[in-house]
C-alpha positions as a printed Julia matrix, in Angstrom:
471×3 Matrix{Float64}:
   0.0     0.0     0.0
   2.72    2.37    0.53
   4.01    1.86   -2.7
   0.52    2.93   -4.04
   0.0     5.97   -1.43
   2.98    7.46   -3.09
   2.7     7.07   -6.59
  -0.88    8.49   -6.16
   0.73   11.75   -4.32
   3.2    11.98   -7.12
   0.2    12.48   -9.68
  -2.19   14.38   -7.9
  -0.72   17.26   -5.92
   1.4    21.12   -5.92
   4.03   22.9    -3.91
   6.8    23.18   -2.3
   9.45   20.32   -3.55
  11.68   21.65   -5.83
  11.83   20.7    -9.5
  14.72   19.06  -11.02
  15.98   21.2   -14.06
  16.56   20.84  -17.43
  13.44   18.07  -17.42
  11.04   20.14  -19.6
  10.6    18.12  -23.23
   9.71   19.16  -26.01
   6.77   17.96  -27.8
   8.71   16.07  -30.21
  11.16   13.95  -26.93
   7.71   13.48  -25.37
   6.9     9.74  -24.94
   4.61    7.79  -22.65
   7.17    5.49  -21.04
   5.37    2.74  -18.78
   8.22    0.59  -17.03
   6.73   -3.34  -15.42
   7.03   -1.52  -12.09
   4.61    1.33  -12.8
   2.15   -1.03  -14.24
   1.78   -2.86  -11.17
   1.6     0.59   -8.96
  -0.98    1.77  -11.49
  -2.78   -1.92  -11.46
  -3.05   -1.43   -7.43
  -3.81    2.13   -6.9
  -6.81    1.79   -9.15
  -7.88   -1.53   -7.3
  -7.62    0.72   -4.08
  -9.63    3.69   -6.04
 -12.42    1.52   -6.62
 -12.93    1.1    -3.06
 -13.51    4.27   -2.63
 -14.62    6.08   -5.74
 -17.8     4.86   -8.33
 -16.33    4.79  -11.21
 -18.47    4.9   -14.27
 -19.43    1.84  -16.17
 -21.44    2.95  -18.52
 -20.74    2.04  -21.95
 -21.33    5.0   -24.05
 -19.39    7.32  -21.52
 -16.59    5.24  -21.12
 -16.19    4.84  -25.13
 -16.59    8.72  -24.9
 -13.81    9.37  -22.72
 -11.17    6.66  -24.12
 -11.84    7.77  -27.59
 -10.94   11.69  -26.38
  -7.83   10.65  -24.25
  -6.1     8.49  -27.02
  -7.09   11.41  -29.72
  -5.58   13.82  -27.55
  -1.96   11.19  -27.01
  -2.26   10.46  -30.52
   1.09   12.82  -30.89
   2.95   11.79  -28.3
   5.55    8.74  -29.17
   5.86    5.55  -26.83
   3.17    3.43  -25.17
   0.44    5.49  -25.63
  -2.56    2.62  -26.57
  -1.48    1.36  -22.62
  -3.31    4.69  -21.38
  -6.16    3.95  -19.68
  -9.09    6.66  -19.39
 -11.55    6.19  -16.69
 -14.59    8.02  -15.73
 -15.75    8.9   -12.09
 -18.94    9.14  -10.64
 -18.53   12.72   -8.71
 -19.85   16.23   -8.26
 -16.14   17.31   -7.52
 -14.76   19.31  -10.58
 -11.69   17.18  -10.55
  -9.26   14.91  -13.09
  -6.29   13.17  -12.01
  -3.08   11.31  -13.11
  -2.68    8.12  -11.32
   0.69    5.89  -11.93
   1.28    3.6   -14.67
  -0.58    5.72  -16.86
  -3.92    5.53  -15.2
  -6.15    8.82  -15.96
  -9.76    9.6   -14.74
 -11.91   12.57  -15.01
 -15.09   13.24  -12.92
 -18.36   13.15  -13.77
 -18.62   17.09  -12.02
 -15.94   18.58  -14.7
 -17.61   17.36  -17.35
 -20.76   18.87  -16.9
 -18.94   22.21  -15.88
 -17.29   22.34  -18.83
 -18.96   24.51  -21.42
 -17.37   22.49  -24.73
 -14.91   19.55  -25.39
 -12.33   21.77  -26.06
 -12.25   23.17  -22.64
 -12.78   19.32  -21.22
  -9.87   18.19  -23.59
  -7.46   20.95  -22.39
  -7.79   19.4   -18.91
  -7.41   16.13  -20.29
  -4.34   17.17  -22.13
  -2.89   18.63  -19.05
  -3.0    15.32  -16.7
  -1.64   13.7   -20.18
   1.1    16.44  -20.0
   2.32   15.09  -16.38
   2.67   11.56  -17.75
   4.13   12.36  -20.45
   7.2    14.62  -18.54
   7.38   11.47  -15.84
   6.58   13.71  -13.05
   5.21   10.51  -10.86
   8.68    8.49  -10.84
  10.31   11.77  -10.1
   7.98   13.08   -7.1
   8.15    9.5    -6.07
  12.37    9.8    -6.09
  12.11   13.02   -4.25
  10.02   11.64   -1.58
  11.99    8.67   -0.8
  14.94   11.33   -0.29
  12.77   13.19    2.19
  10.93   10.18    4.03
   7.84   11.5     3.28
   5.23    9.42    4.75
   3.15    7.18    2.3
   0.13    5.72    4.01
  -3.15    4.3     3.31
  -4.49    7.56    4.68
  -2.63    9.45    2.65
  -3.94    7.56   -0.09
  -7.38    7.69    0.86
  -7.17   11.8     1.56
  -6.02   12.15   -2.36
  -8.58    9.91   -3.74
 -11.73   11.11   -1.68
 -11.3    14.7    -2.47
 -13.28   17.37   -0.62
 -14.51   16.81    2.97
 -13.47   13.81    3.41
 -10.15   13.77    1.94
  -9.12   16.58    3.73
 -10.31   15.11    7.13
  -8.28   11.86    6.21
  -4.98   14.04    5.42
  -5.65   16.48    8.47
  -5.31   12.86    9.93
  -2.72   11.24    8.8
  -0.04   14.1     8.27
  -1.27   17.5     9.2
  -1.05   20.06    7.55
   2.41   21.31    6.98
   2.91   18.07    5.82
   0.1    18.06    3.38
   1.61   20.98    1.29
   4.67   18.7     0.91
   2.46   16.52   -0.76
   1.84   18.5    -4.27
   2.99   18.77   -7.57
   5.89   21.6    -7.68
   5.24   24.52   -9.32
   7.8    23.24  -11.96
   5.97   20.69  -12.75
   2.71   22.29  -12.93
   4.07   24.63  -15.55
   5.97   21.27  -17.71
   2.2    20.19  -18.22
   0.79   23.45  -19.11
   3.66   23.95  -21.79
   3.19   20.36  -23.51
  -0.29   20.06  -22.45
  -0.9    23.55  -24.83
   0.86   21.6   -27.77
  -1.08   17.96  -27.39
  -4.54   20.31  -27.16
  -3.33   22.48  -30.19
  -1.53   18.97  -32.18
  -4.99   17.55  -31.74
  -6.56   20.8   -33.13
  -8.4    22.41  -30.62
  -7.74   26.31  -29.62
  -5.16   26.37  -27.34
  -7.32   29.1   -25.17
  -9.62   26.91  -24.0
  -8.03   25.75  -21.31
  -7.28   28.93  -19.66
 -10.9    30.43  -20.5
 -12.22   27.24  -18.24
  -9.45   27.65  -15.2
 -10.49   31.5   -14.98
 -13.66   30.76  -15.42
 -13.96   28.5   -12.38
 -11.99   30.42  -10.28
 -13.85   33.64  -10.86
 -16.95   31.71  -10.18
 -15.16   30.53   -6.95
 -14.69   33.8    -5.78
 -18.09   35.41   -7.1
 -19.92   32.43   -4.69
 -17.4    33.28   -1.52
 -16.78   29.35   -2.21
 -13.96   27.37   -1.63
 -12.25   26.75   -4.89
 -12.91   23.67   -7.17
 -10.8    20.73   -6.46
  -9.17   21.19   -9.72
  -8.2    24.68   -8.65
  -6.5    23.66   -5.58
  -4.58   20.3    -6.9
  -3.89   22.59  -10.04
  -3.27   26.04   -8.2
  -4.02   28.97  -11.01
  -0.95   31.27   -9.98
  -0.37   34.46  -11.68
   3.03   33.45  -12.51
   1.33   29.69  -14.28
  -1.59   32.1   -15.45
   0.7    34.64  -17.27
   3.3    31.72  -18.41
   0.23   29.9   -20.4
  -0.97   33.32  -21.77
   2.37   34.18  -22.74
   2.17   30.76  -24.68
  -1.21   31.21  -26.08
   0.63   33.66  -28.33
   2.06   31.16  -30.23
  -0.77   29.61  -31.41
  -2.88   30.06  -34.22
  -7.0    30.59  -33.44
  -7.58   26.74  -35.14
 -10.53   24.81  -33.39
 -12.42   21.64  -34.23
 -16.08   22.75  -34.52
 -18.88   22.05  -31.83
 -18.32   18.25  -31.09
 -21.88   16.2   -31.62
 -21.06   13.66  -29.11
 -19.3    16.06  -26.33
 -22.86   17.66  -25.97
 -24.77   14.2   -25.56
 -22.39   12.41  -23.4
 -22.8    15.58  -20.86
 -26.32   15.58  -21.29
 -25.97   11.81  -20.59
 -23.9    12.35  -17.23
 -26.37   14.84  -16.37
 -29.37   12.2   -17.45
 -27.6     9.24  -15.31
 -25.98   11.21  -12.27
 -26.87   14.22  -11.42
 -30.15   15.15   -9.02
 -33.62   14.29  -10.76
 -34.6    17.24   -9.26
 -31.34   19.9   -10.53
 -29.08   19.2   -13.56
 -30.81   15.8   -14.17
 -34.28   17.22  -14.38
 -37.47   16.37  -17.04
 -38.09   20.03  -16.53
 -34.52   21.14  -17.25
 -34.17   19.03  -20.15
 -37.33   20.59  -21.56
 -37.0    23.57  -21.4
 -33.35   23.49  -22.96
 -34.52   21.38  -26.34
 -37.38   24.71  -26.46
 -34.66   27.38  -26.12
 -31.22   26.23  -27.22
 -29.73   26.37  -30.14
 -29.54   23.66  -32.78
 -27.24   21.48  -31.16
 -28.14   22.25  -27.63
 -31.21   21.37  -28.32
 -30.57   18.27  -29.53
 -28.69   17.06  -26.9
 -31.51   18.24  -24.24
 -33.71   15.94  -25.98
 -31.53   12.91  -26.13
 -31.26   13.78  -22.26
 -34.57   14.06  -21.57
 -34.95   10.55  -22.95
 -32.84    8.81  -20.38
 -34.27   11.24  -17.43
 -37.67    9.96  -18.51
 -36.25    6.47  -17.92
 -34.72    7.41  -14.75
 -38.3     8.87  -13.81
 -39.9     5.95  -15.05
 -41.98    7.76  -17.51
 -41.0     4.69  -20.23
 -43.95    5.2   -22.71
 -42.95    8.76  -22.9
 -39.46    8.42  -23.44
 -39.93    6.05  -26.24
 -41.87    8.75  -28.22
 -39.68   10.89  -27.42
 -36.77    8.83  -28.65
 -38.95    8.11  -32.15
 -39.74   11.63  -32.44
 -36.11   12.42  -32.22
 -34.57    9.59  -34.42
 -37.64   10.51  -36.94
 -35.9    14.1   -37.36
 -31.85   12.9   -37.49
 -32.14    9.28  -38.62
 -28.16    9.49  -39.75
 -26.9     9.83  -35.86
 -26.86    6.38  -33.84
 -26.95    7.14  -30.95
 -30.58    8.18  -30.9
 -30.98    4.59  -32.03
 -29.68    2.92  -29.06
 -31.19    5.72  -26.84
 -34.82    4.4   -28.55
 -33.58    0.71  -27.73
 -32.8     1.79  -24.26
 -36.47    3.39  -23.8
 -38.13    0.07  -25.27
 -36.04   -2.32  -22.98
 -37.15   -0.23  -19.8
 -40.78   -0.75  -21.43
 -40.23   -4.1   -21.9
 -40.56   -4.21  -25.79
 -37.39   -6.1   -26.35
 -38.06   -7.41  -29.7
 -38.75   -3.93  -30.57
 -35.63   -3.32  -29.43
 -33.91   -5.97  -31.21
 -35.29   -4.67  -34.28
 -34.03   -1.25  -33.94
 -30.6    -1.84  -32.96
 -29.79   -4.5   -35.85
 -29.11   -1.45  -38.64
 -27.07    0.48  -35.93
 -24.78   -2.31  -35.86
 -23.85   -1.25  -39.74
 -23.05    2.35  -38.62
 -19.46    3.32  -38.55
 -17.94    3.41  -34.94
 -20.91    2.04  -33.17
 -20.97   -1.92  -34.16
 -19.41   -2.96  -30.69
 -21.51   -0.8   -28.63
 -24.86   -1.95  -30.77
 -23.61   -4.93  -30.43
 -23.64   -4.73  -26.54
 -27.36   -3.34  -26.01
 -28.57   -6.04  -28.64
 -27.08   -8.38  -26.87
 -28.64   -7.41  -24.03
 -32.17   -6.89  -25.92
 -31.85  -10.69  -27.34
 -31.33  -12.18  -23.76
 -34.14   -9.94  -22.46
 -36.37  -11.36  -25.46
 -35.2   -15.52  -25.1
 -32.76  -15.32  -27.67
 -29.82  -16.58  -25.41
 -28.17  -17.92  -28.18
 -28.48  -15.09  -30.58
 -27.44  -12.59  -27.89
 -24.57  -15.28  -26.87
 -22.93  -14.98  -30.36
 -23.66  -11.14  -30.91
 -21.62  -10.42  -27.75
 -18.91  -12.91  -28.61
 -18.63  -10.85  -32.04
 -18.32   -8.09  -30.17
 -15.67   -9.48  -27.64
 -13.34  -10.46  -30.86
 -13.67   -6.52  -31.67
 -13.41   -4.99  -28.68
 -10.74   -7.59  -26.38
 -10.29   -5.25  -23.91
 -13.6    -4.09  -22.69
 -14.59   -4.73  -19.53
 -18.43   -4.32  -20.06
 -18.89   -6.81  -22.55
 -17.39   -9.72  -20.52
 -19.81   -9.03  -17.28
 -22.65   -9.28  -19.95
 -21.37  -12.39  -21.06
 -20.98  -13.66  -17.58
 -24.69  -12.82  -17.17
 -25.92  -14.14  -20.77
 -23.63  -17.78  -19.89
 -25.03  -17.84  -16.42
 -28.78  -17.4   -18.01
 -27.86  -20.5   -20.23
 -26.13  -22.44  -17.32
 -22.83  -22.72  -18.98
 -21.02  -21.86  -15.58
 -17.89  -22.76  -16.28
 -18.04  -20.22  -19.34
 -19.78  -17.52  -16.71
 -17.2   -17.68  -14.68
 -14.43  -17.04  -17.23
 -16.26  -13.89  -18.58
 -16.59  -13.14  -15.26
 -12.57  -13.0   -14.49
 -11.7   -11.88  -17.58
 -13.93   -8.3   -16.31
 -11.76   -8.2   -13.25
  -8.46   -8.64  -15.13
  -9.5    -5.52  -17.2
 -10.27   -3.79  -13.83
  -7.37   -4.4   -12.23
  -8.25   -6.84  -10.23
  -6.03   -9.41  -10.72
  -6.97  -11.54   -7.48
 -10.62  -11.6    -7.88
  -9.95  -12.29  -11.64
  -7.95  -15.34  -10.36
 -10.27  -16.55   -8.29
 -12.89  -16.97  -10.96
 -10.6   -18.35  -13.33
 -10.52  -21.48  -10.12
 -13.55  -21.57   -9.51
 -14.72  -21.86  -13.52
 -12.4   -25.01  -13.61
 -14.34  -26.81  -11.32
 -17.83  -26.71  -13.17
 -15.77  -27.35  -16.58
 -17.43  -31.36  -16.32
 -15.88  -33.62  -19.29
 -14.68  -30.56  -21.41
 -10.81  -30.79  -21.49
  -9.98  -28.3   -24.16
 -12.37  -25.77  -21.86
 -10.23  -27.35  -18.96
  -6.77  -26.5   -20.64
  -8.15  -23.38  -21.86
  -8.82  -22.1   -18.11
  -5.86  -23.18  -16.97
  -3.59  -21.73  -19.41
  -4.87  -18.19  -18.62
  -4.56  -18.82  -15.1
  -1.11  -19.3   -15.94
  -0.77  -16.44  -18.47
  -2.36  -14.1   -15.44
   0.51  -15.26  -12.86
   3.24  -14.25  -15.51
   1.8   -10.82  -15.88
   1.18  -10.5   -11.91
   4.95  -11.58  -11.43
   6.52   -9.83  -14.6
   4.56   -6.38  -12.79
   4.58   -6.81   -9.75
């Protein structure tokens, strides 16, 4: 654990360590560099976060948020496809860099972010810090200075707010706590590269620095204490006129309003946030009357899900129709119709709607998923067994599909099969342990099968390697 507690301060705090010199890289020397060591920190410290933190499982959001962070490292050189982008359940405005290239934003900064250029600028930023290997040289520096590392510590970083600062009050107190963040060095090595991989990845390189004043003035307008980003990320005058300095450089390029930016924060609004405040029938209404174009259709593909949250099914299947009616090209108001029809219990409906979305470009794993689902919710084990399979042979490394599979095996009593979907969704968590333990407990329902037999206990073996070549 103490190796954890550490690399987890290393990527998530500010002040008053000094930097090493000459460690700023260019754009061009930047690489994502991942050593067996780091892997198994970052395989542990996000086994401890999901003790404490929900993180989001959702399919479409998680696809949303991989698909921006590997845009965004698309520049950089080295191991970037071993980033791993995860998604928070919280009303903190917060994003962090944990070790061995673990990243995770909160659910709270993406719906305070006003466009996905301001959301990819943090992004880019927590990238930035990976990137410059600013965890296995906070971690160096703390060894030097016997800095504790302790499961409180740990805990105080990961819980943010209240309770975090309760658990590092604690644990260390608080002269010791502002030993415990990033250097101001560092801080300004991410905003330097972070401008270029926002910029490389052609968004304008303001954005970032519109949304830090922007929640700090809002801070200070509410007599509130500032944003966790804000105080993990301190917005000095000598960071805020280094990055403006910087913005000189750049040209006033900008992708245009992103499509899917606006529904996947309409859909973390839709999922998380109160029924009664940002999650709200009434809310949503009232935006698809009075936005613009795109805002509007967003509010309406939120208003579906709230009306499934609400339980209002009937209603939020015409008002899926009505909206797929008017933009047939876009899929996701496909699935979102699917999604209203399953909670109404019209899964061959369902199953019929999501069949042409599987032919849509970028969607056939995720149509695959929810007809899946729809097909074992109709009978069709069997179908929905070989749709998510497909979708498996796609899509390896997704967690979600193998804890469907688990379910859709389980529902056809192949356990032994179950069992190793089941482990194979805790291997992609992390988990290596649990993931172990389902892998033993699938060989003993594997009856007369001995290439299902061999099978199991090959990976069992192939798990052990990785645990002892990282670990």
């Amino acid at each position: 654990m103490t190796g954890i507690a550490l690399g987890a301060l290393a990527c998530l705090t500010t002040t008053p360590l000094p930097a090493d010199s000459g460690h700023l890289l260019t754009p061009a020397q930047a690489s994502i560099v991942i050593p067996p060591g780091e892997e198994a920190m970052g395989r542990e410290f996000i086994a401890a976060a999901r003790q404490q933190l929900a993180f989001v499982e959702d399919l479409l959001l998680v696809r949303y948020v991989e698909n921006l962070g590997q845009r965004l490292a698309a520049g950089l050189g080295g191991d970037t496809d071993r980033l791993r982008f995860f998604l928070i359940e919280s009303k903190l405005v917060n994003a962090f860099a944990g070790p061995g290239g673990r990243l995770a934003v909160f659910t709270g900064l993406v719906t305070t972010t006003r466009s996905e250029a301001e959301l990819a600028s943090v992004m880019a930023h927590e990238i930035a810090h990976v990137a410059q290997r600013h965890l296995p040289r906070m971690m160096e520096r703390a060894a030097r200075r016997k800095i504790p590392t302790t499961a409180g510590i740990l805990a105080a970083i990961l819980l943010g707010g209240q309770a975090g600062a309760a658990a590092m009050a604690a644990t260390t107190g608080a002269a010791m706590s502002d030993q415990l963040r990033y250097s101001r060095e560092f801080e300004r090595e991410a905003d330097v590269l972070g401008l270029t991989i926002l910029t490389d990845a052609n968004y304008p390189a303001d954005a970032m620095m519109d949304f830090l004043k922007r929640l700090d003035q809002e801070s200070r307008l509410q007599s509130a204490e500032a944003p966790e980003y804000l105080r993990t990320h301190p917005l000095t005058q000598n960071r805020l006129g280094l990055v403006e300095s910087r913005l000189r450089q750049y040209g006033d390029a900008g992708n245009p309003p992103s499509l899917d930016y606006f529904h996947a924060r309409a859909r973390v609004r839709a999922l998380f946030e109160s029924p009664q405040g940002g999650g709200s029938v009434a809310g949503f209404l009232h935006e698809a009357e009075s936005a613009d174009v795109l805002g509007a259709r967003a509010a309406r593909y939120g208003l579906v899900l709230a009306l499934i949250r609400q339980g209002e099914n009937a209603r939020a299947v015409e008002t899926a129709m009505a909206l797929r009616a008017d933009y047939p090209e876009y899929p996701l108001y496909g699935i979102a119709l699917a999604e209203a029809l399953l909670a109404e219990g019209r899964a061959l409906e369902a199953v019929e709607v999501l069949d042409p979305v599987q032919e849509q470009e970028g969607f056939a794993v995720i149509a695959a998923y929810y007809l899946a689902d729809a097909l074992m919710k109709s009978g069709q084990l069997k179908a929905a067994r070989l749709s998510l399979r497909r979708a498996v042979r796609e899509a390896p490394d997704n967690a979600a599909l193998y804890k469907l599979l688990a379910r859709i095996e389980g529902e056809r009593n192949q356990w032994a099969q179950s069992f190793q979907a089941l482990a194979e969704y805790h291997f992609l968590r992390d988990e290596l342990e649990r993931a172990l333990g389902h892998l033993r407990t699938a060989a003993t329902h594997v009856g007369e099968s001995a290439y299902l037999k061999a099978s199991i206990d090959a990976r069992i073996k192939e798990i052990e390697k990785y645990r002892g070549e990282t670990g």
